[in-house]
N, C-alpha and C positions, 0 to 999 in steps of 0.2 A: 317379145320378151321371153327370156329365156327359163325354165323351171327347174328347179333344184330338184335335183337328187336326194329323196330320203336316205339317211344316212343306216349305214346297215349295222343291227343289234348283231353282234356273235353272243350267242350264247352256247356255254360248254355243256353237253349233251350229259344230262345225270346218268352216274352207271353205279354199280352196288359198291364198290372200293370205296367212294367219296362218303356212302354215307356209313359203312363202318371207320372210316378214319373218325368221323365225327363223333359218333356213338363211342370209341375208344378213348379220346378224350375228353368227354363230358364222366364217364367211368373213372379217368383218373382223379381230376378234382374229386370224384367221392371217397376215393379212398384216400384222397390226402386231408380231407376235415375230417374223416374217420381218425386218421391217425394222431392230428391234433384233438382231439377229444377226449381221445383214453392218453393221452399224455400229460391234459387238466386233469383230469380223476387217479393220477396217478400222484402227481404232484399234491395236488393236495390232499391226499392219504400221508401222504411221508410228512407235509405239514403237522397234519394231526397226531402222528405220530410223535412228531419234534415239541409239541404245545402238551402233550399228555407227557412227555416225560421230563420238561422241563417244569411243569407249574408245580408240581410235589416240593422242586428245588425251592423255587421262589417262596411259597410257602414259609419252609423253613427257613430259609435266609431272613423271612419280614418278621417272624414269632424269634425267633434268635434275636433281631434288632429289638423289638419291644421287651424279651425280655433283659436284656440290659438297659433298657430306658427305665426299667422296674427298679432296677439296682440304684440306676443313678437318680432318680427322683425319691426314691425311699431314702437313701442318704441326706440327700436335701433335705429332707421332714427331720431327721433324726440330728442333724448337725443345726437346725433353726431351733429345735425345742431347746438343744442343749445351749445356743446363744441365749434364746429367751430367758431359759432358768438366771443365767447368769446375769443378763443384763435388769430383771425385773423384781429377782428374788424368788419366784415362783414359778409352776410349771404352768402351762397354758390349758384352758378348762375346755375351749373349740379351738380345731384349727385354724380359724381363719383370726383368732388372734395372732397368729404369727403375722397376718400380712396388714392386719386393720389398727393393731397397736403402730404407735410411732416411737420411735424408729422402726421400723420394720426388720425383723430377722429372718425374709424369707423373701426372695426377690417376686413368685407368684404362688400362686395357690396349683398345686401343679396336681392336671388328673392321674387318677389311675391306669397304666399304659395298655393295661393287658384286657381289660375291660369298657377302657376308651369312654369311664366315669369319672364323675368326683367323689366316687363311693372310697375312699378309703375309710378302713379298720380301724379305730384307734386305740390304742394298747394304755392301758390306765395303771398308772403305777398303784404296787400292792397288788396285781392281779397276776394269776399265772403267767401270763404272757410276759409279763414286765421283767423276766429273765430270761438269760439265753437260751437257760437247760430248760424251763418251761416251769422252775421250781418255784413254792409259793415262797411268798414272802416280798415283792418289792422288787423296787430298784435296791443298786449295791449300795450298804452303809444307809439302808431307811431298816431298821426293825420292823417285823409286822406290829399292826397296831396303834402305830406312831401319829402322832396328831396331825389330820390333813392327810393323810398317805391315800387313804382310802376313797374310791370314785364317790361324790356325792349326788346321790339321786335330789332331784327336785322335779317339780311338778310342771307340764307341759302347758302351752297354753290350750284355750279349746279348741284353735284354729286347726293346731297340728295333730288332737286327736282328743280321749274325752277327758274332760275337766278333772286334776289331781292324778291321773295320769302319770306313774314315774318314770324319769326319761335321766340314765346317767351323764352327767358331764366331767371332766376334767377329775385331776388333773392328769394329763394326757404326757406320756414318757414316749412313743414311739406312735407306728403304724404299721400296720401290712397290707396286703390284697386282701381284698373278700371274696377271690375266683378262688374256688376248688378245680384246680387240673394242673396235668401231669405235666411239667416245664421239659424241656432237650434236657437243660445240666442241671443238676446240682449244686447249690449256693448253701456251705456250711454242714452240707448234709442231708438237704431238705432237698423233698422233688417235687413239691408241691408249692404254687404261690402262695396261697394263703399259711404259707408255714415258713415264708421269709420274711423277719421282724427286725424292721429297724430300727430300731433303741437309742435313745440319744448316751454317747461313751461308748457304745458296742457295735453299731454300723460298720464305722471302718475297722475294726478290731484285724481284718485281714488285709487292709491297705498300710492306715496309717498305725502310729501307735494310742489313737484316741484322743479324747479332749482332757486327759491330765487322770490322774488324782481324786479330783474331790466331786467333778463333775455327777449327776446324780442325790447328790448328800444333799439335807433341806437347808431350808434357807435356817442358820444359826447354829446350826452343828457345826462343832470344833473341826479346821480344816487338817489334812493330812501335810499339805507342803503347799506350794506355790502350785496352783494350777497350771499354770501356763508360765514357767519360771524359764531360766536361760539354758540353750542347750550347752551341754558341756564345752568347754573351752574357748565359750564365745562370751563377751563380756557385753 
């Protein structure tokens, strides 16, 4: 029987070349996650950069949209009182008679945007506020004085604080914010939210031309014209 030849291992004889080839390559991979790494910390520097100069924008772009949502919801309160007066005779004592009377003259009870409350203001006719210039005396066409004009205090229950307690109610012409701070623009003049008063006949005074006439005046004063009569040359 015949015996095999162990088969012969070449092995290539190590010399110093082979192991700086290697050592030169294991060197490169370092300096290329090196390089990816300050190219992360770079990156996102300039992110941070990009996030720090745009959030200011943001900002203002979302206080700009609330404060127009200010606008358009303070109209809303000011064009419901003014349907209410009409529709009921009288002006509304809480606001949530607008929405809890039936018919309803106010589609919700709408918060305050700037505050992200249902704290609104309410502006009580006969009180300074109850006019544009800020002057005493009422709404237009109520004399001071005048029977009913004036807020009526009445007494709280105990629940809401202590007993006999006077808490004014109605009758309610308008609203505003109860935020003290300084708005982007100007509405009327004011640059302050708590110093935009939306008035039922005086809201839109810069949109529309109002609700008439008589609008304001109490229930049984002699009317000036047709509130709400035809516009010219339409029949």
């Amino acid at each position: 029987m015949k015996r095999r030849k162990p088969l012969a291992v070449s092995r290539k004889p190590w010399t110093p070349s082979s192991a700086d080839a290697s050592a030169h390559g294991s060197r490169l991979t370092a300096h290329e996650e090196g390089y990816t790494l300050v190219a992360i910390v770079i990156g996102m520097a300039i992110l941070a950069i990009l996030v720090m100069g745009v959030a200011p924008s943001v900002a203002v772009i979302m206080k700009r949209e609330r404060e127009q949502e200010l606008l358009f919801r303070g109209k809303q309160y000011a064009r419901a009182i003014a349907l209410f007066q009409k529709r009921y005779g009288r002006f509304p004592n809480e606001l949530k008679e607008l929405y809890e009377n039936r018919p309803r003259t106010i589609r919700k009870l709408w918060t305050e945007p700037i505050c992200r409350c249902p704290d609104w203001q309410p502006i009580y006719q006969n009180s300074p506020d109850a006019l544009p210039g800020g002057a005493q005396g009422g709404m237009p066409g109520m004399p001071p004085g005048s029977p009913g004009a004036r807020p009526l205090p009445t007494p709280t229950p105990g629940v809401f604080g202590p007993a006999g307690q006077p808490k004014t109610v109605g009758p309610i012409v308008g609203v505003r914010s109860s935020v003290h701070e300084e708005a982007l623009t100007e509405w009327r003049g004011q640059k302050y939210y708590d110093e935009w008063r939306f008035i039922m006949g005086d809201a839109d005074r810069d949109t529309t031309a109002g609700f008439g006439p008589n609008v304001g005046r109490p229930p049984g004063a002699p009317p000036f014209g047709p509130p709400f009569g035809p516009t010219p040359g339409r029949r």
